[in-house]
N, C-alpha and C positions, 0 to 999 in steps of 0.2 A: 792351257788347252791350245794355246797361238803354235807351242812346239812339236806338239806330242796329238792335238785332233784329228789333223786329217789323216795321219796314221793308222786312224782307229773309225775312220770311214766320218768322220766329222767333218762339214761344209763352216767352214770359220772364215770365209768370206767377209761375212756380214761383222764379225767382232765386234756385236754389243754387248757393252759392261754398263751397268747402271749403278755410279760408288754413290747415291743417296740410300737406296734400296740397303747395299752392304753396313752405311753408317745407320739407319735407320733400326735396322735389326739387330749391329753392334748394341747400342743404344739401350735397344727392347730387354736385351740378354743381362746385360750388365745391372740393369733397373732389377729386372727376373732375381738376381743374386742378391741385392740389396736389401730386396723385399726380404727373401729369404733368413739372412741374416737376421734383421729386424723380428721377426715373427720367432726366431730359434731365444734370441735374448730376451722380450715379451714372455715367450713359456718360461724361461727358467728365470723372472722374476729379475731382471737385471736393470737398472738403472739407467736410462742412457742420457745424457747435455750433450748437447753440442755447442760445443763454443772452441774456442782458442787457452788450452791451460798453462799457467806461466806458475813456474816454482814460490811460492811464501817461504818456505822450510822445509827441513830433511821431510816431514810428515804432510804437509799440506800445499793442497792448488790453489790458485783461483780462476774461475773460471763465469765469463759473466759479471764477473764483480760480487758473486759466491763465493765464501772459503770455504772449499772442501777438506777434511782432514781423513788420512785412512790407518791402515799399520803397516800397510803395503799397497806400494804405489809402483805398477808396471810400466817404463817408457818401451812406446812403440809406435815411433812416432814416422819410422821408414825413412825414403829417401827422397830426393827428386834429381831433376837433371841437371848437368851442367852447362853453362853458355860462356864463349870463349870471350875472352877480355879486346876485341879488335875492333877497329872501326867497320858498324855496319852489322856488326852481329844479333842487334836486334831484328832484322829482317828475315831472320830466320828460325823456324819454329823447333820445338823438339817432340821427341815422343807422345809427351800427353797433349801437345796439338794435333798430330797426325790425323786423328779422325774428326777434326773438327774444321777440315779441310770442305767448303762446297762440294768441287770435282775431283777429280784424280788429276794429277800436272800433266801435262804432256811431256815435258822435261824436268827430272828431279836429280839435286846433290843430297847425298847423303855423307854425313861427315863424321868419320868415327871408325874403330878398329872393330870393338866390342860385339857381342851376341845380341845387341839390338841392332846396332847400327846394321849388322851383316842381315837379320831378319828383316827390317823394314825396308834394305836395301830389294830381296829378293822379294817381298811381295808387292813392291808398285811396280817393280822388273816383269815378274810374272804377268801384272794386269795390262802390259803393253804399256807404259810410261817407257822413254828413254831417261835409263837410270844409271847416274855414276857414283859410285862408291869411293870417298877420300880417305885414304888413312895414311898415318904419320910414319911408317917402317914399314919394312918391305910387303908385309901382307898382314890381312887380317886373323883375329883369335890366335895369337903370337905363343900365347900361352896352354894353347891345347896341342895334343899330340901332333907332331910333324906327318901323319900319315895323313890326319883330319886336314890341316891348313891348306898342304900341297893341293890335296883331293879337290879340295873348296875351290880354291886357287883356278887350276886346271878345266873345272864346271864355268864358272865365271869366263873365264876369258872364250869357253867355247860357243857360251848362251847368254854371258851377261848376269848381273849387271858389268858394264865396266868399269873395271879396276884401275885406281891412280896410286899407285904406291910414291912412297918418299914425301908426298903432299903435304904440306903446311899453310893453312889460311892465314893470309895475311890481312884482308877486307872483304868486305859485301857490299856492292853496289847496288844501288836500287833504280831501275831505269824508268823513262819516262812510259815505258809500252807496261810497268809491271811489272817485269820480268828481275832479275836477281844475277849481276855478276858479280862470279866468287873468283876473286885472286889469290894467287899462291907465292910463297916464297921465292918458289925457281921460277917466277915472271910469268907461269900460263894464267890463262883465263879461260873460264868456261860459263857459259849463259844461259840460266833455266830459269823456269816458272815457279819451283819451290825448293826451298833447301832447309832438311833436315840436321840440327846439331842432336847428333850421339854419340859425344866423345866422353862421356861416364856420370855416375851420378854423385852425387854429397849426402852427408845424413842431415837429416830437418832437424837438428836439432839446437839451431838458436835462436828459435821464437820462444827457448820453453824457462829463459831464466835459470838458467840450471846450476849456475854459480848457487844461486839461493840454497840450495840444497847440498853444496857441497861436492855433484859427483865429478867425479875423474874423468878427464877429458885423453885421447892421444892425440898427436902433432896435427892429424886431418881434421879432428873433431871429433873423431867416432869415440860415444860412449866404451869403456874399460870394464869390461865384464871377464868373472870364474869363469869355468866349467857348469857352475851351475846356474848363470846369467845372473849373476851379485855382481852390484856396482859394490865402489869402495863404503858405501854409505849402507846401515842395516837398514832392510824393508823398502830397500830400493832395486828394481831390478831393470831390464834391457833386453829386449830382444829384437829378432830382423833385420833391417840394412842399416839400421842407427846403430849396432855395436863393431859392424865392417866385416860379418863373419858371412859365411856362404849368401849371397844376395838372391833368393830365390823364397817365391809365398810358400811354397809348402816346406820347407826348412826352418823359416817362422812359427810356422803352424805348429811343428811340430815341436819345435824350442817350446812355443810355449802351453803347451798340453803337458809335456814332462816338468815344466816347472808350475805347471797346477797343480800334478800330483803332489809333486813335493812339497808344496803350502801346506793344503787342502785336503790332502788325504794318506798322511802319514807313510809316505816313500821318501826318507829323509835321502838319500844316493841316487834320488832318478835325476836323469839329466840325457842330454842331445851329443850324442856321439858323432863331429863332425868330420871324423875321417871317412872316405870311401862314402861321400854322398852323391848319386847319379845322377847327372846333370845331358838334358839336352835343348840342344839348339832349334830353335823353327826353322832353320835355312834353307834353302833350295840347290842341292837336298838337304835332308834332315841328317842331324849328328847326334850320337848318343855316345858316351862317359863316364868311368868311373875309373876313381884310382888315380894312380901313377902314370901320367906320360912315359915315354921309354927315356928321354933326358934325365929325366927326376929318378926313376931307376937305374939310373948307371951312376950319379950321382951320388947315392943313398946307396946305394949294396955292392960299388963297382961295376966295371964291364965284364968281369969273369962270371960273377954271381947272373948274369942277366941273359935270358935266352928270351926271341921273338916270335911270335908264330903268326903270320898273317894270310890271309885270304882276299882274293879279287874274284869277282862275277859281275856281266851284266844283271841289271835288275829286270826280271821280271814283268816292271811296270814301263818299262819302255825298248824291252828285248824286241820287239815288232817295228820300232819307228828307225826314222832317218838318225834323231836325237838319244843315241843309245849314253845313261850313266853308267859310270862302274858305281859300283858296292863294294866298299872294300871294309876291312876288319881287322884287327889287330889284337893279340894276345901278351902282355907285357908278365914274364914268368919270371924267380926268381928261389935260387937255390937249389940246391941236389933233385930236390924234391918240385922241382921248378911250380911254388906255391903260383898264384895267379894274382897280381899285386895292382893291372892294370885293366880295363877292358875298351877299345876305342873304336866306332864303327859309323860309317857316313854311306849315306845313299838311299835307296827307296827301300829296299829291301833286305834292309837289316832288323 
């Protein structure tokens, strides 16, 4: 509202944000779901422990100091964050602290390329924190369409956060006021009140003894799953960010809906089709995706096979103010027939 209020006849003078209110009702919402959950498993008569389960056998847990035994046993055990190997790196929080933050910083590092780091970079940006954004190559989301990055890119350096490309942490200083200096390989320094590490996440999964059981591991760790999420091991299966496949909850969700079917209710072929899954960012602005970048299609079909069709507009929701976005869009086409292999689009108003 600090960019786009008084545009729209808003007296933002006063800029009071209240982040306990925001955490408080985070908080409330999340608890709201939990409950939810609880109550759905309750009706259909589900089991629930809570404890920590560690493999016995291809067939059984223990959990509690209980041996559970099943015929089928699902890991989904997901991921968490990573924290950088440097002196100092404890001083700095990741994602699942963010909201467990008292106040909002008044100066915050964000350290990371990825579609967290880029999101939690824009909303303490938005909330009026001075906020810098570190990432290791030239810009962030390296891996999404070059229309998307540039776009990103271009917004950022007009409104912020600011962007440090090339950036490498070297340490984390912890000062006598508080305060958190983060040093870089090429000798800068910069001095804030909170630094987030979002430089990616790991699969949870070496609390679970999983030698015990036999399953196949790859070189990161991540669980070795089919198409129809079968570890090497029968009556074992894997779904979510523990097998390294699309890291997103409703892609989970849905892996493991089609692989209930197929248990449970006689769809011996149902299974999660993860080509062409739609993927978008929280960012400021927002990105949406699916497909093929235009690289990956030239790549894959050539550049003769490959035509582009793209579109720019102001948006809408800031056509009136000082702080005009583009909206831009992009069509990744391919062959005589120029099939539609891509779809990439950033802005308010897409």
């Amino acid at each position: 509202i600090h960019l786009y209020g008084p545009d729209y006849g808003f007296d933002t003078t006063v800029n009071r944000f209240d982040w306990a209110t925001l955490v408080k009702n985070r908080s409330a919402y999340i608890d709201r779901i939990h409950n939810s959950y609880d109550n759905v498993l309750g009706k259909n008569k589900v089991e629930v422990i809570k404890g920590f389960a560690r493999f016995v056998d291809a067939h059984s847990v223990e959990v509690n100091g209980e041996i559970i035994t099943a015929n089928h046993i699902l890991i989904a055990t997901g991921g968490r964050p990573v924290h950088p190997s440097i002196p100092g790196a404890e001083y700095g929080i990741d994602s699942d602290g963010f909201f467990e933050l008292d106040a909002l910083p008044k100066r915050t590092a964000v350290i990371g390329a990825g579609y967290i780091a880029v999101e939690l970079a824009g909303v303490v940006n938005a909330l009026g924190s001075e906020t810098h954004l570190f990432v290791r190559k030239h810009a962030p989301l390296r891996s999404f369409d070059p229309l998307l990055t540039e776009t990103l890119v271009e917004v950022m350096n007009s409104e912020g956060p600011a962007l440090h490309t090339e950036s490498i942490p070297k340490a984390v200083i912890k000062n006598v006021d508080g305060s958190l200096t983060l040093q870089l390989e090429n000798g800068s320094e910069y001095t804030v009140d909170c630094l987030v590490w979002a430089i990616g996440r790991e699969p949870a999964n070496d609390a679970l003894n999983i030698d015990a059981a036999g399953v196949a591991l790859d070189d990161k760790g991540y669980i070795k799953v089919d198409k129809f999420q079968n570890t090497n091991v029968s009556g074992i299966y894997a779904v979510g960010d523990n097998t390294g496949a699309v890291e997103l909850t409703p892609v989970a969700v849905a892996a493991g809906r089609r692989l209930s079917e197929r248990l449970f209710n006689n769809k011996p072929d149902e299974h999660l089709d993860y080509s062409n899954i739609p993927t978008v960012v929280f960012s400021h602005p927002p990105i949406g995706t699916v497909g093929l970048t235009e690289p990956q299609a030239r790549e894959q079909y050539g550049d003769d096979q490959v035509k582009v069709y793209k579109s720019s507009f102001t948006a809408m929701y800031t056509a009136v103010t000082q702080h005009r976005q583009p909206c831009r869009m992009k069509l990744v086409c391919v062959g005589a027939d120029e099939k539609i292999v891509g779809i990439h689009g950033i802005g308010f108003g897409m």
